[in-house]
VEXDREN-2710 file (C-alpha; in Angstrom, 1 decimal):
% VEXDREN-2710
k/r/px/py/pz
1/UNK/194.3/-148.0/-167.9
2/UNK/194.5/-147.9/-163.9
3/UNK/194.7/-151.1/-162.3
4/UNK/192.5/-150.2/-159.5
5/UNK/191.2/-153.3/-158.0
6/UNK/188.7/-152.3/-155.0
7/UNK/189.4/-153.9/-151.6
8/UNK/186.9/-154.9/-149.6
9/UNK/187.4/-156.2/-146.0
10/UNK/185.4/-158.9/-144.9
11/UNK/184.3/-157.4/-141.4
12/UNK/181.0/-155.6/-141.0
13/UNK/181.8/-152.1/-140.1
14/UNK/180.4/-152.0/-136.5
15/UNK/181.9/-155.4/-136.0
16/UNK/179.4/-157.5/-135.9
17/UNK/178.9/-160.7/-137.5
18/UNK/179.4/-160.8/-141.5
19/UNK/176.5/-160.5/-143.6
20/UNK/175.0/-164.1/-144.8
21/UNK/175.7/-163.5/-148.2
22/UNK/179.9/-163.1/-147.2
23/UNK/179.3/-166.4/-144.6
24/UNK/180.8/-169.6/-145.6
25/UNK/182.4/-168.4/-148.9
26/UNK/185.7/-170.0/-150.6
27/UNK/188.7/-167.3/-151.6
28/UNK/186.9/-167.4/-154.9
29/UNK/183.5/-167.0/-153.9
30/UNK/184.7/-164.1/-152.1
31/UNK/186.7/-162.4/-154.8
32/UNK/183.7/-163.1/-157.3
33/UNK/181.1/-161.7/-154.3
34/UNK/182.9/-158.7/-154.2
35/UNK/183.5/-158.2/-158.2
36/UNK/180.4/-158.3/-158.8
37/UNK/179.4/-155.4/-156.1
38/UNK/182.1/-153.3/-157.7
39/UNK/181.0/-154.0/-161.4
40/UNK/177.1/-152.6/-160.0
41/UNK/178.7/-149.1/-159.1
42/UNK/181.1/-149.1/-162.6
43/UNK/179.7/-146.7/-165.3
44/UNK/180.3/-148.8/-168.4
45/UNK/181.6/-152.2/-166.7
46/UNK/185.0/-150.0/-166.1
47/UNK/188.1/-153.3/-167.2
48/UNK/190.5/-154.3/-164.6
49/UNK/188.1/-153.3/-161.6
50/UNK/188.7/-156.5/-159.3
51/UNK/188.2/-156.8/-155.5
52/UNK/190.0/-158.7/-153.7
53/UNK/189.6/-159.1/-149.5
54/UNK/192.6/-157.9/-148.0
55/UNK/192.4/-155.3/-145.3
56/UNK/194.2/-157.8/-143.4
57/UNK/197.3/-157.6/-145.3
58/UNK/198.6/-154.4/-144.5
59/UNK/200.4/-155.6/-141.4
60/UNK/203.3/-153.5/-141.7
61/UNK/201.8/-150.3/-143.6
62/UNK/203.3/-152.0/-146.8
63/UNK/199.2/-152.9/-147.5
64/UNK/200.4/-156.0/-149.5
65/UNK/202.8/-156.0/-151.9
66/UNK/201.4/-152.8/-153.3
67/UNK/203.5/-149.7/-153.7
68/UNK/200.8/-147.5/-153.7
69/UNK/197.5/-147.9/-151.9
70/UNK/194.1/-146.9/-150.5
71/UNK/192.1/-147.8/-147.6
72/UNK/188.9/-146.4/-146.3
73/UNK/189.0/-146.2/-142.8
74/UNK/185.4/-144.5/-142.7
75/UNK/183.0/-143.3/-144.8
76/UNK/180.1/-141.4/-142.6
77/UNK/179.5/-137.6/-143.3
78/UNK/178.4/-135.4/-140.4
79/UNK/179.1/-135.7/-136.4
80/UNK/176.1/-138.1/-135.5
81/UNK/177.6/-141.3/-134.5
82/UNK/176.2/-144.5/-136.1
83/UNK/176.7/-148.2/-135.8
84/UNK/176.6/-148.7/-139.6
85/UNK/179.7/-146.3/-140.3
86/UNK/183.0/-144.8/-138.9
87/UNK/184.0/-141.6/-139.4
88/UNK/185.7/-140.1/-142.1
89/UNK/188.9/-141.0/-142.9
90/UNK/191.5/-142.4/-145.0
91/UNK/195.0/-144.1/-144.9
92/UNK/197.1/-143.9/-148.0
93/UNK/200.1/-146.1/-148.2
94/UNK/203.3/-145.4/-150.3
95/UNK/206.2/-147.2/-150.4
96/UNK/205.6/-148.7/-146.5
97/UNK/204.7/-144.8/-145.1
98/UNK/200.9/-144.2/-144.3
99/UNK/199.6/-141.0/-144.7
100/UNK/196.4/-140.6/-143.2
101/UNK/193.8/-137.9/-144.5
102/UNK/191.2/-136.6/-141.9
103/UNK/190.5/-138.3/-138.3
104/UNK/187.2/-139.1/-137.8
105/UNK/185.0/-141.3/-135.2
106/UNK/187.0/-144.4/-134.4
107/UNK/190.3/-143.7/-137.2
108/UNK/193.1/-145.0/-134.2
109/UNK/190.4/-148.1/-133.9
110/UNK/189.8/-148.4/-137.7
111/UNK/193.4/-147.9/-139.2
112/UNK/194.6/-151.4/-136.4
113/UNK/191.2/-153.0/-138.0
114/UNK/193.1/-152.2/-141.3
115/UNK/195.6/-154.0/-140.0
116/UNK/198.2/-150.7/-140.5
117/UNK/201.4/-150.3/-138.0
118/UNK/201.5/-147.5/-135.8
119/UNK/205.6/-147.2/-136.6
120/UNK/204.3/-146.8/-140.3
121/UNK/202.8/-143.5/-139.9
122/UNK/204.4/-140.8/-142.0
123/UNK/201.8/-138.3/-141.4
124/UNK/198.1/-137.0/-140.4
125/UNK/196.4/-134.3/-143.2
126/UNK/193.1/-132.9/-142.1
127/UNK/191.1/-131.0/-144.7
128/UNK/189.3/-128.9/-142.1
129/UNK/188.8/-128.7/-138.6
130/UNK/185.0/-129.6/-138.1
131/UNK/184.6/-132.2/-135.4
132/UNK/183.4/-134.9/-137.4
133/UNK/187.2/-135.0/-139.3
134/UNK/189.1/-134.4/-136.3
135/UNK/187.4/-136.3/-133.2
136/UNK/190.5/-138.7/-132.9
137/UNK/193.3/-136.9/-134.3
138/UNK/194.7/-136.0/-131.0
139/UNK/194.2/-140.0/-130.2
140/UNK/196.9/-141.1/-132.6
141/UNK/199.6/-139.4/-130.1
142/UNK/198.4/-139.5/-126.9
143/UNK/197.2/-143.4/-126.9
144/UNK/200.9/-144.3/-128.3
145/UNK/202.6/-141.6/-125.9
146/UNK/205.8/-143.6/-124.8
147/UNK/204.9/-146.9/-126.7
148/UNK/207.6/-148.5/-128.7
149/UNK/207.4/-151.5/-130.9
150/UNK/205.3/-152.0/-133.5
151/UNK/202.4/-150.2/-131.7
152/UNK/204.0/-146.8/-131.2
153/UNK/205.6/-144.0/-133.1
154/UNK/209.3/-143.7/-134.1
155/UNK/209.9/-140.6/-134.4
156/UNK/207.4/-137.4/-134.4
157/UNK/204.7/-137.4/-137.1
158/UNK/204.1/-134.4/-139.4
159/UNK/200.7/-132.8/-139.1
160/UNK/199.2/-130.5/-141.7
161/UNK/195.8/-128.6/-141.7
162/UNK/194.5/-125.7/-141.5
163/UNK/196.0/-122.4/-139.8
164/UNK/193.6/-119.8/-137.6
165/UNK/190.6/-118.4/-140.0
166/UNK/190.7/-115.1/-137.8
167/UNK/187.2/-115.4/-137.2
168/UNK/186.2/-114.4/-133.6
169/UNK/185.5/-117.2/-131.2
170/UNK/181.8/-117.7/-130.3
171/UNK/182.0/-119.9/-127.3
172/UNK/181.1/-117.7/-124.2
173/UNK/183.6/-118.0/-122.0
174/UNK/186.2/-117.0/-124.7
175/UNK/185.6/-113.3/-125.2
176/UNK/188.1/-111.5/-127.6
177/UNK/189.5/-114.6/-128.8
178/UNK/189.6/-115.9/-132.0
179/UNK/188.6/-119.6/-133.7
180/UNK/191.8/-121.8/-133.2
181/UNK/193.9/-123.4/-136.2
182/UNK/195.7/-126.9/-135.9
183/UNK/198.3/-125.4/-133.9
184/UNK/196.2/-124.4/-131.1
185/UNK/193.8/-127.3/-131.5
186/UNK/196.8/-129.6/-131.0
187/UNK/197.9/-127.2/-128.0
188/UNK/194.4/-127.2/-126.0
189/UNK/194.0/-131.5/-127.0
190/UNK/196.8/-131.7/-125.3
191/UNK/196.1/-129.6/-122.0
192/UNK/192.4/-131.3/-122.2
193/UNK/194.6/-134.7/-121.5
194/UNK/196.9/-133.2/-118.8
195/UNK/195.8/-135.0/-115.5
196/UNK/196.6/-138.6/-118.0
197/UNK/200.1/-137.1/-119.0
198/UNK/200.9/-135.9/-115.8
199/UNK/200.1/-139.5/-114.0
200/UNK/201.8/-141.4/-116.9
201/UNK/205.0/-138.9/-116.2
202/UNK/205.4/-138.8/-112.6
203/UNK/205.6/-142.5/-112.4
204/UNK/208.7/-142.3/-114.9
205/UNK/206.5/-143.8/-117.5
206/UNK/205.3/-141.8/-121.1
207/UNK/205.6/-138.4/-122.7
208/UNK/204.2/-135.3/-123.5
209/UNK/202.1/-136.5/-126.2
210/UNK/202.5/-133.2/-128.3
211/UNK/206.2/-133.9/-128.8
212/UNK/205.0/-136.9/-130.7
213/UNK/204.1/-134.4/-133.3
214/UNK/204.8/-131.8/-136.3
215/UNK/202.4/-129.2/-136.7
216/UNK/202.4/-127.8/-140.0
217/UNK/199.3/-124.7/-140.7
218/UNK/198.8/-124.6/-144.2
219/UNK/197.4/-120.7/-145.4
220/UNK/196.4/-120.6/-149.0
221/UNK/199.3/-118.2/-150.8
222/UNK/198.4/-114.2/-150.5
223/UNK/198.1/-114.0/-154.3
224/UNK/194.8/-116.0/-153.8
225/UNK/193.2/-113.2/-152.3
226/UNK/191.6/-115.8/-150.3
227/UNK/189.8/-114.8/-146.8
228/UNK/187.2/-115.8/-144.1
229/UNK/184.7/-113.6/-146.6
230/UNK/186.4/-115.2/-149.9
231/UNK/186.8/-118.6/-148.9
232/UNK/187.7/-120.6/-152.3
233/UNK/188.4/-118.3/-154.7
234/UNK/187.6/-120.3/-158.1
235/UNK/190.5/-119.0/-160.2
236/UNK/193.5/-120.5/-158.0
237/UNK/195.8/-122.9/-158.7
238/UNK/196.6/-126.1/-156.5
239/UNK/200.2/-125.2/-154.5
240/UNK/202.4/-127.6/-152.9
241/UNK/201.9/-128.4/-149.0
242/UNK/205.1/-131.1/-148.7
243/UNK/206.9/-133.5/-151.2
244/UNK/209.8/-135.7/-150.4
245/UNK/211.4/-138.9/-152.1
246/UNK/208.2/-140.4/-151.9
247/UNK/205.1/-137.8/-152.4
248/UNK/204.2/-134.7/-153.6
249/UNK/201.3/-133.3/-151.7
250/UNK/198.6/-130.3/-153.2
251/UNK/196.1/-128.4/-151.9
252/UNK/193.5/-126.0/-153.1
253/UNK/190.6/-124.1/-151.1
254/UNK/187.0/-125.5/-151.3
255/UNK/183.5/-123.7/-150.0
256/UNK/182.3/-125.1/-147.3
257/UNK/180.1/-122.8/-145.8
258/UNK/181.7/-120.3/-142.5
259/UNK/184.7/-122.5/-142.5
260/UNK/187.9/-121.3/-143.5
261/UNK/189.9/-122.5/-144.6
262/UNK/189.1/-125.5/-145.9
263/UNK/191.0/-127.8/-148.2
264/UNK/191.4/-130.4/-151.1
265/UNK/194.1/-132.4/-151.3
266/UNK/196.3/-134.1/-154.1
267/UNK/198.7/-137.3/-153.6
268/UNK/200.9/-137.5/-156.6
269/UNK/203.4/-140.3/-156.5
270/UNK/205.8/-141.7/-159.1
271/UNK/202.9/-145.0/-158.9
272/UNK/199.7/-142.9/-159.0
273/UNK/198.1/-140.1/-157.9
274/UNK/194.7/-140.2/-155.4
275/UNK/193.1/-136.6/-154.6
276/UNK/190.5/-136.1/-151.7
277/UNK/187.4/-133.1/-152.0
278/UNK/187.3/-133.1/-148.2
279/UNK/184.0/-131.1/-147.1
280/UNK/182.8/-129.0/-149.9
281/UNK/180.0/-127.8/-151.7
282/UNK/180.6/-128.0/-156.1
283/UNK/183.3/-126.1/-157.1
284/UNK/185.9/-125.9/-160.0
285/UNK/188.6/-126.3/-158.1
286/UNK/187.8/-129.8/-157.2
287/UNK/188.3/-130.7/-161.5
288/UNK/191.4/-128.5/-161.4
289/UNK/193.1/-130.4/-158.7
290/UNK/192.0/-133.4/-159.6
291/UNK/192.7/-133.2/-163.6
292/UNK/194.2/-136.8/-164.5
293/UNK/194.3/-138.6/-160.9
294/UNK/194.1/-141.9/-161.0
295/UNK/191.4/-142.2/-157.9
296/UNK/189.2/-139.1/-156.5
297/UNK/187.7/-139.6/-152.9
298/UNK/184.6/-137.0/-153.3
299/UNK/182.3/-136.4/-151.0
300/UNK/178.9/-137.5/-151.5
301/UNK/175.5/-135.9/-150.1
302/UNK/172.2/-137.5/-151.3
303/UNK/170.0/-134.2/-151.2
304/UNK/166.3/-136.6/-152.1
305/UNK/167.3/-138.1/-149.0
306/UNK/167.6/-135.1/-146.5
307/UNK/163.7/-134.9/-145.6
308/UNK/164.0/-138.4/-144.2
309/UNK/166.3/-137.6/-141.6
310/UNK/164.0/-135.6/-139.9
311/UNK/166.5/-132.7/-139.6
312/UNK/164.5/-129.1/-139.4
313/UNK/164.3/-127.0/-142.5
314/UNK/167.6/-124.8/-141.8
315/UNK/169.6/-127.7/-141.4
316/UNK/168.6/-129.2/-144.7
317/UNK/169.3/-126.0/-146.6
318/UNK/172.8/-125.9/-144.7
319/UNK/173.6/-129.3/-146.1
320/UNK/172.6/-128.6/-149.8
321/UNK/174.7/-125.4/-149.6
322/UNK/177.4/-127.0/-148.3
323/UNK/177.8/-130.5/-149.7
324/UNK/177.7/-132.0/-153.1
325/UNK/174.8/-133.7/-155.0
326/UNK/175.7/-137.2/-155.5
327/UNK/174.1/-136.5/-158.6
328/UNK/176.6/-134.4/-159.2
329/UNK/179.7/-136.5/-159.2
330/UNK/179.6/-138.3/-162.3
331/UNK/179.7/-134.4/-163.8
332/UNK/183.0/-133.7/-161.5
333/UNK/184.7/-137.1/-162.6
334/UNK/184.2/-136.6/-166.5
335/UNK/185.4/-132.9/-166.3
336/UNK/188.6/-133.7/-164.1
337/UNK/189.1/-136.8/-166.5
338/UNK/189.7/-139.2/-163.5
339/UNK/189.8/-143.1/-163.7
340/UNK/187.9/-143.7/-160.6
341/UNK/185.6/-141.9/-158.5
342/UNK/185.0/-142.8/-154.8
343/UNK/182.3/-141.5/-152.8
344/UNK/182.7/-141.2/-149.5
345/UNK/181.3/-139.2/-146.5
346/UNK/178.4/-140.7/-146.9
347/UNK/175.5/-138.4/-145.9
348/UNK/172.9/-139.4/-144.9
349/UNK/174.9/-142.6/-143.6
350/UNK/172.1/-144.3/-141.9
351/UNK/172.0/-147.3/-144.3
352/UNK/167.9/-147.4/-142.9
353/UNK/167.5/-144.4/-144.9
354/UNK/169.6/-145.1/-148.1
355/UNK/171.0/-147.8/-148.4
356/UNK/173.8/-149.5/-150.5
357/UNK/172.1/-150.3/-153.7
358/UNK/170.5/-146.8/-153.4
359/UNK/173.7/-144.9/-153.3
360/UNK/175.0/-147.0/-156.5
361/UNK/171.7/-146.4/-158.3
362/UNK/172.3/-142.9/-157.8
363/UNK/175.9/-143.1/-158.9
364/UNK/175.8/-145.1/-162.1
365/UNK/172.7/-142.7/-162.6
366/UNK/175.4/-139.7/-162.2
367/UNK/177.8/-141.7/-164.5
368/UNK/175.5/-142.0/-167.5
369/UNK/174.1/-138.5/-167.0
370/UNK/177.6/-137.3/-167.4
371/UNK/178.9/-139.5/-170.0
372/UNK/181.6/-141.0/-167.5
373/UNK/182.3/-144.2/-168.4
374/UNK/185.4/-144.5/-165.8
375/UNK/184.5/-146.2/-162.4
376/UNK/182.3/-145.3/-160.1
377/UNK/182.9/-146.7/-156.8
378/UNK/180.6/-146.9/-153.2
379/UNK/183.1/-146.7/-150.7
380/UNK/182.8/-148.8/-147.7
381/UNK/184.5/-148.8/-144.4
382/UNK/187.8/-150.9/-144.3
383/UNK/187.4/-150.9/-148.4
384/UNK/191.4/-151.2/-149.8
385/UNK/192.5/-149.9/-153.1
386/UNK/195.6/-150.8/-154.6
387/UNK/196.4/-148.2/-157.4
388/UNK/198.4/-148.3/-160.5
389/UNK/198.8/-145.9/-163.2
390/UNK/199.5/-146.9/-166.6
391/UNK/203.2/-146.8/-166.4
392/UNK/203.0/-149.5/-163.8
393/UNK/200.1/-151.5/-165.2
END
């Protein structure tokens, strides 16, 4: 089975002080604290599911001794800022190189919480190009523009997203122009920071924080047939995005309303393989990536909850076209045959209007609707995941 024991860190997200029921713990009080929250969210008491706290450990991107692993750097779905949650995003670790999937709200602040080195980062992946996944993206360069040591790059980091959806631009003072892709996101970032740069530069210090980077635009193949009017065609296959000695990276298209395009991405390595929905509303392309991974990161929407939030009547209808039911997920997991489901991109995040407990409720519910009996797993900001497949158990 996967050894997949689920890492939580003992910080409160918003950094404040540590719930009372993490205070004054011994190591083992700790580890059993956080077994037993992992064991509530387990469809069928999944075996091997430990938690151990060790965000901390990842001091040199290694995250432990671990070959391969998982960190949550945030879990909140949609652009509203909150206290409770960080935006999305993820850091996966292999062999000492991070990889980190989608840049949400505070990920530069989140992936030093982790306790993740800046010289460790192999490269950024961003599923789409909605603010609430790329807020700090162009923070990773241009806060370690001419930095060296253990808090700045190496060498330029590889980018990969999406390329221009050919859609015409709507802002108003961009007539005739067209919605940017990661190219010319990365291009304007960049010229947005240019009174910085140019300070830092004529005082001999810094550089040009876009040379800090390798912009990659992913299109889906032309065989697809995919467009901005055919957005995730359900009959395509996954296709390679970048592999090298340590990784083999996949995407496939997902729906997600007027964006385009919009991706799902698969982490295969010789230690395991981890797959993340990104934004998307159900779809059987999420199974056909996913088929066999050891851990999928889904999105998780909890429609009951939407009327709560106050939102009007269009925007509730937006989200339930556009997101998937965490009823739903148990489903997803059983027919892609995956040992652990995470849910992430929490929405709603607000933990006032569902809270922990709630979202597990709702997920062992999904579980045994399904017939899952793998794990089902809440994620949590700073969570770590060390994964194993059953070759390396």
């Amino acid at each position: 089975m996967c050894d997949l024991p689920a890492t939580t860190s003992c910080s409160d997200p918003a950094g404040a002080a540590a719930p009372a029921e993490r205070r004054g713990l011994s190591r083992r009080g700790v580890m059993g604290a956080f077994a037993a929250s992992a064991a509530a969210v387990t469809a069928g008491g999944l075996p091997g599911l430990v938690t151990t706290a060790g965000a901390s450990t990842a001091a040199t991107g290694t995250a432990g001794s671990e070959r391969l692993s998982l960190t949550l750097l945030g879990t909140l779905g949609g652009p509203p800022p909150l206290a409770a949650r960080f935006g999305i995003s993820s850091a996966l670790v292999v062999n000492g190189r991070t990889y980190v999937v989608d840049c949400g709200r505070g990920a530069v602040s989140q992936y030093m919480r982790a306790g993740l080195s800046m010289p460790s980062l192999a490269g950024i992946f961003l599923t789409h190009l909605h603010a609430d996944h790329t807020a700090d993206y162009f923070s990773f360069p241009l806060l370690c523009a001419g930095v060296t040591g253990e808090q700045g790059f190496q060498s330029a980091v590889d980018v990969y997203g999406p390329g221009p959806s050919g859609l015409p631009s709507l802002l108003t003072d961009s007539a005739g122009a067209t919605t940017p892709g990661l190219a010319e996101l990365t291009r304007l970032a960049n010229r947005s920071a240019a009174a910085s740069t140019t300070f830092f530069l004529a005082e001999h210090f810094g550089v040009d924080p876009a040379t800090l980077l390798d912009v990659h635009e992913i299109m889906p193949p032309d065989s697809v047939g995919a467009s901005s009017a055919n957005t995730a065609p359900t009959g395509m296959a996954p296709f390679t995005v970048m592999e090298n000695d340590d990784v083999k990276v996949s995407a496939i298209l997902v729906p997600h309303g007027a964006v385009y395009p919009a991706y799902a991405y698969r982490f295969d390595t010789e230690y395991g393989s981890v797959v993340f929905s990104g934004d998307t509303g159900p779809t059987p392309n999420i199974p056909r990536l996913a088929k066999g991974a050891d851990v999928l990161v889904h999105e998780a929407a909890d429609m009951a909850a939407l009327p709560e939030l106050g939102y009007p009547t269009a925007t509730i209808d937006h989200i339930r076209a556009v997101h998937t039911d965490v009823t739903l997920l148990g489903g997803i997991a059983a027919e892609a045959g995956v040992r652990t489901l995470m849910a992430s991109h929490l929405t709603p995040g607000d933990p006032t209007v569902r809270s922990d407990a709630q979202w597990r409720k709702s997920l062992r519910a999904s579980a045994r609707s399904a017939d899952f009996h793998g794990g089902m797993v809440l994620g949590e900001d700073l969570m770590r995941v060390p994964v194993r497949s059953d070759h390396h158990s």
